[in-house]
C-alpha positions in Angstrom: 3.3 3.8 15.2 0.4 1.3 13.8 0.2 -0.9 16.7 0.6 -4.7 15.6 -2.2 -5.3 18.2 -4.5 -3.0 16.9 -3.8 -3.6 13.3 -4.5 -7.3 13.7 -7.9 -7.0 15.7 -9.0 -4.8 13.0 -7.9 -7.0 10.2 -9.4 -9.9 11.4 -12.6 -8.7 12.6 -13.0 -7.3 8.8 -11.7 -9.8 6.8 -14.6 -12.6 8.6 -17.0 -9.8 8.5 -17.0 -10.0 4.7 -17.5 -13.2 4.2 -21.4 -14.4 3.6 -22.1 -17.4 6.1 -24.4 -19.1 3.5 -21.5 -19.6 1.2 -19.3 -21.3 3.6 -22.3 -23.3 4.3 -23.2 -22.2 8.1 -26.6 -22.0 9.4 -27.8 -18.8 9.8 -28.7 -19.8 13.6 -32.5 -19.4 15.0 -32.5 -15.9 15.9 -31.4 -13.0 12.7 -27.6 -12.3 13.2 -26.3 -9.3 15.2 -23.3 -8.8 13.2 -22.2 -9.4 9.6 -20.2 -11.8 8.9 -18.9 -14.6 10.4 -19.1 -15.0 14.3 -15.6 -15.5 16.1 -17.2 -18.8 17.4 -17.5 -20.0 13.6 -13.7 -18.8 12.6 -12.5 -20.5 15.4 -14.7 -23.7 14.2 -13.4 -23.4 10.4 -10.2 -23.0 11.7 -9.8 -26.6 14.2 -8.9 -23.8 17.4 -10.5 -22.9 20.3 -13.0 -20.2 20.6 -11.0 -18.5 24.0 -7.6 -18.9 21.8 -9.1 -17.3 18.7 -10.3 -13.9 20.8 -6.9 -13.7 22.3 -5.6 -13.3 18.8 -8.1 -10.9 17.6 -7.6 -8.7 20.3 -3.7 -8.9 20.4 -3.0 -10.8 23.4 -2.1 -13.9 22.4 2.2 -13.9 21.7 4.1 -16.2 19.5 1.6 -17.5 17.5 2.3 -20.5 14.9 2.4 -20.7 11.5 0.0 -23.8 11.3 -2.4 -21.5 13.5 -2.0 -18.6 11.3 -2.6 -20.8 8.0 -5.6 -22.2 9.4 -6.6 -18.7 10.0 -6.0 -17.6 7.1 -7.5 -20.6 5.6 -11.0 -20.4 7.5 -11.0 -16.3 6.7 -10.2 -17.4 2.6 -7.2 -14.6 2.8 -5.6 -13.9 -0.1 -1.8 -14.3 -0.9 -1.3 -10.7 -0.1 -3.5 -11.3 2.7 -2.0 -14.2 4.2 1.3 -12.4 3.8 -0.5 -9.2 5.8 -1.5 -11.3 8.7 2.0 -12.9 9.3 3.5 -9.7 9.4 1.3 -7.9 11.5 1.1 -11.3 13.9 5.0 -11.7 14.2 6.6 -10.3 17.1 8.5 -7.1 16.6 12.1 -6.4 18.1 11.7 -3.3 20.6 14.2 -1.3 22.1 15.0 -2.4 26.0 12.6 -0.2 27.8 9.3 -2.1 25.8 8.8 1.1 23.3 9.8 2.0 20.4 12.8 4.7 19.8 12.2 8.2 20.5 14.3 11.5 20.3 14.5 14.3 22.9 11.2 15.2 22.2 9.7 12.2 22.8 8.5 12.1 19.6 9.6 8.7 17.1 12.6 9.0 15.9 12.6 9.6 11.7 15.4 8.2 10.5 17.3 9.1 7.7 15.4 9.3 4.4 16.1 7.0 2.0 18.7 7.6 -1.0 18.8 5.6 -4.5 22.1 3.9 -5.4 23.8 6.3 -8.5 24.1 3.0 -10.1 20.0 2.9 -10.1 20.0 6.7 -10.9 22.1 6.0 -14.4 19.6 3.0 -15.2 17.1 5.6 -14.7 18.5 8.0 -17.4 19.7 5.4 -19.5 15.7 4.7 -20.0 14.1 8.6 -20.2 13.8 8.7 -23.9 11.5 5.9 -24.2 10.7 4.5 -20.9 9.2 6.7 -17.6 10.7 4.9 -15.0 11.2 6.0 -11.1 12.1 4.3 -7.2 9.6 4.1 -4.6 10.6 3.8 -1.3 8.7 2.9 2.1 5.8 4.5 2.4 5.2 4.9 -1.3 7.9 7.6 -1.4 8.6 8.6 -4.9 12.9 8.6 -4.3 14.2 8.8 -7.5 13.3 9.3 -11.5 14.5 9.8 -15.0 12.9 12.8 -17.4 10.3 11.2 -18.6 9.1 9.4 -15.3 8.6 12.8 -13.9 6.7 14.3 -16.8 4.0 11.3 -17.0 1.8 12.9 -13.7 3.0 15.2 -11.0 5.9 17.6 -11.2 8.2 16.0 -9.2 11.2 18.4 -9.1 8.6 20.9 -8.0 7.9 19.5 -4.7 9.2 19.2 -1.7 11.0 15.8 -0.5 8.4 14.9 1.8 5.4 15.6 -0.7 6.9 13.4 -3.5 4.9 10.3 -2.1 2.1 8.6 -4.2 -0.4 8.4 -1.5 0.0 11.9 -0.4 -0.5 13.1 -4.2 -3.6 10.9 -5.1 -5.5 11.7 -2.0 -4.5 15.5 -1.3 -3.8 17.0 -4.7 -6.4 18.0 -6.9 -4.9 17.3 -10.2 -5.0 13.7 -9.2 -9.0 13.3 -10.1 -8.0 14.6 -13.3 -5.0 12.6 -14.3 -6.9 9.6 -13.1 -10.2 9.0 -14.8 -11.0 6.2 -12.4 -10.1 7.8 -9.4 -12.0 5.4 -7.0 -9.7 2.3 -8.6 -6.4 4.2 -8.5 -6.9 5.1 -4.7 -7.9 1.6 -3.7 -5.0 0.1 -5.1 -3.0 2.8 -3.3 -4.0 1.7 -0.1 -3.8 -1.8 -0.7 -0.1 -0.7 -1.5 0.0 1.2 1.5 -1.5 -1.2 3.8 0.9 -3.9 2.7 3.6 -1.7 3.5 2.5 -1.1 7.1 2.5 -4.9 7.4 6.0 -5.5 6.9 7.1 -1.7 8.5 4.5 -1.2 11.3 6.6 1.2 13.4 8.5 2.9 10.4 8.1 6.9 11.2 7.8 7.4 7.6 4.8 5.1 7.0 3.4 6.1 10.0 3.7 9.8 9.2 1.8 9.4 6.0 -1.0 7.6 7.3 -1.4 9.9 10.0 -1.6 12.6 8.0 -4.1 11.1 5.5 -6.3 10.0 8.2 -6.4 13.4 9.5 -7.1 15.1 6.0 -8.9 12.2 3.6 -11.9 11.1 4.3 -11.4 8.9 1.3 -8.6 7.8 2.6 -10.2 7.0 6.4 -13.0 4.7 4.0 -11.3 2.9 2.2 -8.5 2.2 4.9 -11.0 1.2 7.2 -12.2 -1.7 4.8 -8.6 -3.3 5.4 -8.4 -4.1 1.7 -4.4 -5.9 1.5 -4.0 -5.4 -2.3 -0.6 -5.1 -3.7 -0.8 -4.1 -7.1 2.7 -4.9 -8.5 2.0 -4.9 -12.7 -0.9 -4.1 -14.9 -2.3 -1.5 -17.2 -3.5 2.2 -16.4 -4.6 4.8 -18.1 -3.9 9.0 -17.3 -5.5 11.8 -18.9 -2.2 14.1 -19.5 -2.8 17.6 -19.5 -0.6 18.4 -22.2 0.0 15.1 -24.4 -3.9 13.6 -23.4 -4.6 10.1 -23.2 -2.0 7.3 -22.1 -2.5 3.9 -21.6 0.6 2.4 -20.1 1.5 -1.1 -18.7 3.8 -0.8 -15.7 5.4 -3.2 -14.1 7.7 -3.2 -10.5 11.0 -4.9 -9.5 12.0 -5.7 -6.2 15.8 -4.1 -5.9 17.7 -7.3 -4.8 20.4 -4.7 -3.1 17.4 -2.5 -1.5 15.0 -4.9 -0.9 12.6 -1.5 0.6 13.0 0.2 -2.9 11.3 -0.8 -6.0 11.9 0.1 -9.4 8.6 0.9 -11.4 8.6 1.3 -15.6 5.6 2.2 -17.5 5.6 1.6 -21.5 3.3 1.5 -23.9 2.5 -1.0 -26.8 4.6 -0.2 -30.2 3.2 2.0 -32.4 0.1 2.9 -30.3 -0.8 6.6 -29.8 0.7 6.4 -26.4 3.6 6.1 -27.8 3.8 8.6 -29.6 2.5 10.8 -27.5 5.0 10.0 -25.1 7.4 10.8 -27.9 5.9 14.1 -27.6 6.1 14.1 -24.2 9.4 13.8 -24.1 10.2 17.1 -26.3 8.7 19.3 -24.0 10.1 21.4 -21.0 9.2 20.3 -17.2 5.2 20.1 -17.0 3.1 22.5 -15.4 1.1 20.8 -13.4 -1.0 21.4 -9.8 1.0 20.7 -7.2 
């Protein structure tokens, strides 16, 4: 599990160690500062709290704490929107079973939980879309659930892998075809664990999320740096662009949709401006037989 307690100690002392005192117009004090950043004294001071009330949230001991607190936080830390959204999840108190842990099996180990299925309704909008439009589901955890043709063809070989390897996170920091599909790497694998992060936030003890983080802590050391800076970025539309091994450049727009049925599923389409060599390259892309790519 990523412990609510921890998470949020981390998170704030990162988030007010980023921030430059000089341009929130503090002194920089007599003697040279010890750490960077903001002080907890000075957070507390931006944020109209008290110093002793301020550490207890940092380090997780403080219970029920307000929105009005959290804002003014959030306010004196100048979170983002995803940021903001980060803190209130991680801060809000999470339901536990009655012995105070979370749920186990014989083993002792968390229990999984079933994996997550895609509707067949979302499955034929899927297919109704593979001739011009690479579409797929993620899940929690950035778990790749569902596709049509097409969506499968634009990167890894999805029907290839096993269930629990079909996960975005897992493929862009342990598969070695991802440097080459992404030719900004370093961009692509921030916004994945700004994803990622986010999704810890509103599933802290979800086995699945927890699973994958563990495991790319323990084999990314990518991963470990860039999850350490607790970057909250969800990146939720824009424009990337993949060097295909078989078609070569696209340059695709994607956008994601919330499913208002599965609210932890979210359907993401990619498509490319009309007439552009993207196009038509994923024209061609769609005429040819499952890809053969690293796995």
């Amino acid at each position: 599990m990523l412990h609510a307690e921890i998470e949020i100690g981390s998170f704030l002392k990162a988030r007010r160690g980023a921030l430059d005192p000089a341009a929130l117009g503090l002194p920089g004090g007599i003697s040279r500062r010890r750490v960077r950043g903001l002080r907890r004294e000075e957070v507390a001071q931006l944020a109209g709290i008290s110093v002793d009330y301020y550490t207890r949230i940092e380090q997780g001991r403080a219970p029920a704490i307000s929105d009005s607190v959290l804002d003014a936080i959030a306010g004196a830390l100048r979170l983002s929107g995803g940021e903001v959204t980060y803190l209130r999840n991680i801060a809000a108190p999470r339901r536990r079973p009655a012995d105070g842990g979370a749920a186990t099996g014989p083993d002792g180990d968390p229990c999984a939980g079933p994996r997550q299925t895609v509707r067949p309704e979302i499955q034929r909008l899927l297919d109704a879309m593979e001739t011009t439009v690479p579409a797929m589901v993620l899940g929690r955890g950035l778990d790749i659930l569902a596709w049509n043709a097409l969506g499968g063809r634009i990167a890894f070989d999805l029907p290839a892998l096993a269930p629990d390897r079909r996960n975005t996170a897992l493929l862009v920091f342990l598969d070695p075809a991802a440097r080459t599909l992404h030719p900004d790497w370093e961009a692509k694998a921030v916004e994945v664990v700004g994803n990622l992060r986010a999704e810890s936030g509103r599933h802290p003890e979800d086995p699945r999320i927890c699973e994958v983080v563990n495991e790319l802590l323990a084999h990314s050391r990518d991963f470990r740096r860039i999850w350490e800076t607790q970057s909250v970025h969800e990146c939720l539309c824009g424009t990337k662009s993949l060097q295909h091994p078989h078609v070569g450049e696209l340059v695709l727009t994607f956008e994601s949709f919330r499913l208002t049925t599965d609210a932890d599923q979210a359907l993401v389409t990619y498509t490319a401006e009309r007439g552009s060599p993207t196009e038509r390259r994923l024209r061609e892309l769609g005429a040819l037989g499952r890809p053969v790519l690293t796995a």
